[in-house]
N, C-alpha and C positions, 0 to 999 in steps of 0.2 A: 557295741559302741567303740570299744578301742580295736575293732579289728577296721569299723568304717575309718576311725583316727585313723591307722596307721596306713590305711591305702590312699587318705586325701594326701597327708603327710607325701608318700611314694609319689603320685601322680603331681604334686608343687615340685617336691625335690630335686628329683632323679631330671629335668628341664634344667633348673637353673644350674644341678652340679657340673651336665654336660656343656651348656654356655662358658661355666667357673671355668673349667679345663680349657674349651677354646681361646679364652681372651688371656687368660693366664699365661697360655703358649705365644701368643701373640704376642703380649708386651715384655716378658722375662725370659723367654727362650732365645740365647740369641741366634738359634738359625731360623729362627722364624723373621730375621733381618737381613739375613745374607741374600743372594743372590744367585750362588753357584746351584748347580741341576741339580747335586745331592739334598743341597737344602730345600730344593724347591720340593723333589720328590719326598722327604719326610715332611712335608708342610702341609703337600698332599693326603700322606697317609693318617696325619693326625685331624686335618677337617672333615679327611671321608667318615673314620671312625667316628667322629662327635655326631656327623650329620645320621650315619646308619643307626646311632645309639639313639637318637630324637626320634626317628622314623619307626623304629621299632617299639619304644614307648609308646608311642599316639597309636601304634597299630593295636597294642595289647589293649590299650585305654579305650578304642573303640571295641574289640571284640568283644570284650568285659559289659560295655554298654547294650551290645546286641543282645548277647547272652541275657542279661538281665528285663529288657524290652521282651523277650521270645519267653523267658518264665512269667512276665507280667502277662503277657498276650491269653498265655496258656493256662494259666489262673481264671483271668478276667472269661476266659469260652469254657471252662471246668465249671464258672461256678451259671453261666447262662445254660450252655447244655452237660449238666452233669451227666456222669457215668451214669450209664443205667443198670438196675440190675438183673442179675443174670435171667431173672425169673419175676413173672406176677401172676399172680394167682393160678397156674398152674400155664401160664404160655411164657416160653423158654423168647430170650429178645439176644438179638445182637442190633448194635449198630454204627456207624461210619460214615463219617466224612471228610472231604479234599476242599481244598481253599483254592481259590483259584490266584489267590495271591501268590508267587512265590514267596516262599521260606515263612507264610504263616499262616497261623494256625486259627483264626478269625473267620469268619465267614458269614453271607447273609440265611444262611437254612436255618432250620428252628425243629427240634424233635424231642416231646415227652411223654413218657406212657405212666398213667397213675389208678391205681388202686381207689377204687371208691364204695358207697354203699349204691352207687347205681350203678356198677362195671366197669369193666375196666375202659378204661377213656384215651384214647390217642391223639396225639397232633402231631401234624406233620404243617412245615409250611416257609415259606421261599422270600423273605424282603427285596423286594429290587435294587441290585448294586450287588456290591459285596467289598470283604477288608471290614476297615476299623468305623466308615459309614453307617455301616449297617448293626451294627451291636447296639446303640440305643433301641431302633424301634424292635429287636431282637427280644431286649429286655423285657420293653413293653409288654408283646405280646405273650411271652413265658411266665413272666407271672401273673398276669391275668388269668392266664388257663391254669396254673397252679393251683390257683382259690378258687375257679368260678368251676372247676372241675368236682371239686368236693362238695361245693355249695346249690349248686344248681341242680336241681331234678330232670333237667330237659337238655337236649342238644344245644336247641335255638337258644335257650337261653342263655348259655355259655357260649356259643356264638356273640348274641349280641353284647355280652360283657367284650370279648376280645374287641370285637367293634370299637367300645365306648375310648376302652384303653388306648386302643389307637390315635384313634381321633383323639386325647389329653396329648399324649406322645407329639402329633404333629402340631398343636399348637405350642406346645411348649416351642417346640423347634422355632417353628414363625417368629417366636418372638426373642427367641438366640438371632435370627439368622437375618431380622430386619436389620437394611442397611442402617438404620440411625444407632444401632448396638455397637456400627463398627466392625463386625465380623467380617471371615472373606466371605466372595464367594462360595456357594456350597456347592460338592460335588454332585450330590444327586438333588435335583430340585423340588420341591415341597410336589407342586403341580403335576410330578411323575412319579410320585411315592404311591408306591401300593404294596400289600402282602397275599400271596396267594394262602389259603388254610384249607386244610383236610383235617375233619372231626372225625373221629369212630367211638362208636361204642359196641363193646364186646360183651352181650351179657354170661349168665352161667351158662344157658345151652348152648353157646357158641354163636347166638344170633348178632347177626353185626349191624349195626345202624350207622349212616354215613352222614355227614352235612360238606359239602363242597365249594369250596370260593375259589375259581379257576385254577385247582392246579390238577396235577395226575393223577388219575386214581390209581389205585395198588392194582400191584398182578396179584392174582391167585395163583400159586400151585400146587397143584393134585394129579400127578405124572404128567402134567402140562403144564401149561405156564397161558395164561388169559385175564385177561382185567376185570374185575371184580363187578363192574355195572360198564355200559355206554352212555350212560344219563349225560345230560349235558346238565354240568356243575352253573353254579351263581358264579357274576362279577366278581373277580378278587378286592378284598377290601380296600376301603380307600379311595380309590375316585368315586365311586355311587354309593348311597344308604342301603343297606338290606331292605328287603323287600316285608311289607308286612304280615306275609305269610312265609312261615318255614318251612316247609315241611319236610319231616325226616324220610331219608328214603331206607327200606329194608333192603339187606343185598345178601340174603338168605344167612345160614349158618356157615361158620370155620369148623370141618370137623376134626376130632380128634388125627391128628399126624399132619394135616394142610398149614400152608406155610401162603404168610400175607406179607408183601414186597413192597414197602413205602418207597417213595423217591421223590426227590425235585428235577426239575428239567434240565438240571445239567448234565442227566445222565444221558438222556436221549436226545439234548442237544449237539453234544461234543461229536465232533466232524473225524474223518482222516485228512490226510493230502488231497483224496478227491473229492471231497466234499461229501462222502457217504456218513448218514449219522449211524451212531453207535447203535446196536443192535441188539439192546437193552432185553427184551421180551425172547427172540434166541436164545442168548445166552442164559437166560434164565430157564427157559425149557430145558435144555441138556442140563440144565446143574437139576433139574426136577425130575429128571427121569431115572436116576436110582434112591430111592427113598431107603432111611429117611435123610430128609435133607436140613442138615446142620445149618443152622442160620451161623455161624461165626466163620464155618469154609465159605459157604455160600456170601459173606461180605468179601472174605480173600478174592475169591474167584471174578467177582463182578468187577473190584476197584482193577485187578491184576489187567483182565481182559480191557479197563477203559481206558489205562496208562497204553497199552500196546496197542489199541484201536486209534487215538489220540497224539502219539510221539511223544507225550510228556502231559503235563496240565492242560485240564482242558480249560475251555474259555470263561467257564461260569462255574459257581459253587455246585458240589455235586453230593449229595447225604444219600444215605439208605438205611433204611429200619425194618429189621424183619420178626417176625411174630411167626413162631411155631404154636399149634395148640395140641401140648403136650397133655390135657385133660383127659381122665377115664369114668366112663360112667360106669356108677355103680349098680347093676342092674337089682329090679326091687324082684324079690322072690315070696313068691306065694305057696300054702301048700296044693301041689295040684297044678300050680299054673307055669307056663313057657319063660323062657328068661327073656326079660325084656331087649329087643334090640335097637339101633342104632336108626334112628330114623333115615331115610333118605333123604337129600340136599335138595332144598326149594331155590329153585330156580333165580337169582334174581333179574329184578325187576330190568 
């Protein structure tokens, strides 16, 4: 509290002292009366000073403000997409994202991986827009899946909690954003609000179960680099109701050392000069083809190549989440019998 005193203090101050000086010069100096060139040029040199001294206050007064706007920002997306950590339940995570805003660190992607008594559960998923926009419906849908993650025995069913969440999320808004509230204009309009979501579940054998609402599916790599299903995914939430059938698709097992590449489409939307999009599945081959493959280089490697593919930020928010499955089975031994092996990978669907 007295350290906030003594900077309001500083910021009133350090204004009216450098005014106190100018008008002081001006009425009791008296070559601030004279006329001759000397006096004019000290006259000069004492309103430049005053003026550089104001300029330079309000400069410090705004970076001070930035600074504290960019620790708020980064607070407020720490506590929507916290760190994750290093490891769950024996699959090693890295993950990352770029804001398409400059200089912050806000964005519309959404990514969490949670430990449950049904497996491990992921989300992946994209709000339309991006910045400070998009961090309501962000909220929304994060902790929806937070609870309905641990709560719910089924995919669908945590599906449709995200749904429900939503849909509270966009009324609430409606009734912020109706003109008789007064508010401005909104940037993104109710009417073109949607979120794309990718559900997984990881169970112990590695078998992965998916629910899709328009966005990307993961690559797999296993010395290649390939998308995990072709299926065509559901509507992204938001403009249309889920459909009353769900159904989970199977997209075989993760085996032990295979690495799964979440993303939003800003990865493989972002252009060069000639308009080539980034070459997201490429580069992820090569980075798969010496195993094993660190998911924390393999985040370096991806952002590195999309800044150089790109010339700088690209156009939309761009996240990545990657899943090593560092798990070893423990094979059962019998007297007499063969050690158990590794089944081979079913195909998916």
């Amino acid at each position: 509290m007295e350290r906030q005193g003594a900077r309001r203090v500083l910021t009133l101050g350090l204004p009216t002292v450098w005014g106190a000086v100018a008008i002081t010069y001006k009425l009791a100096c008296p070559l601030a009366t004279q006329d001759s060139m000397g006096a004019r040029i000290v006259s000069s040199v004492v309103f430049f000073a005053v003026g550089t001294g104001l300029i330079l206050h309000v400069r410090r007064a705004l970076l001070r403000e930035l600074r504290q706007m960019r620790e708020v920002a980064g607070a407020a997306q720490n506590v929507l997409l916290r760190p994750l950590p290093p490891r769950v339940e024996g699959l090693t995570l890295a993950a990352g994202r770029l804001s398409a805003s400059r200089g912050a660190s806000v964005g519309g992607d959404l990514y969490e991986v949670v430990a449950t008594d049904h497996g491990v559960r992921v989300v992946m998923g994209d709000v339309r827009g991006h910045g400070l926009a998009a961090i309501g419906t962000v909220a929304a849908v994060l902790g929806s899946f937070r609870e309905a993650a641990h709560d719910e025995p089924e995919l669908p069913l945590v599906l449709r909690r995200l749904e429900r969440a939503l849909a509270r999320h966009l009324r609430e808004r409606s009734r912020a954003e109706h003109p008789a509230s007064g508010a401005a204009a909104p940037e993104s309009p109710l009417v073109e609000e949607f979120v794309t979501v990718l559900l997984l579940e990881i169970g112990k054998d590695g078998e992965v179960s998916a629910l899709n609402c328009g966005h990307p599916w993961p690559h797999l790599l296993s010395g290649t680099a390939r998308h995990l299903t072709d299926s065509e995914p559901l509507p992204p939430l938001g403009p249309f109701p889920l459909p009353a059938d769900l159904p989970v698709l199977g997209c075989g097992r993760l085996l032990p050392g295979e690495v799964l590449v979440l993303h939003t489409d800003g990865m493989e939307d972002a252009r060069d000069a000639a308009g080539t999009f980034f070459p997201l599945r490429t580069v992820l081959a090569e980075a798969a083809r010496v195993p094993p493959v660190s998911p924390q280089r393999l985040i370096r490697v991806v952002y590195a190549e999309l800044l150089r593919h790109s010339g700088g930020l690209p156009p939309d928010d761009a996240a990545l989440l990657v899943l090593r499955n560092d798990r070893r089975r423990a094979p059962v031994q019998q007297c007499g019998a063969e050690p158990e092996h590794e089944p081979e990978r079913q195909p998916a669907p």
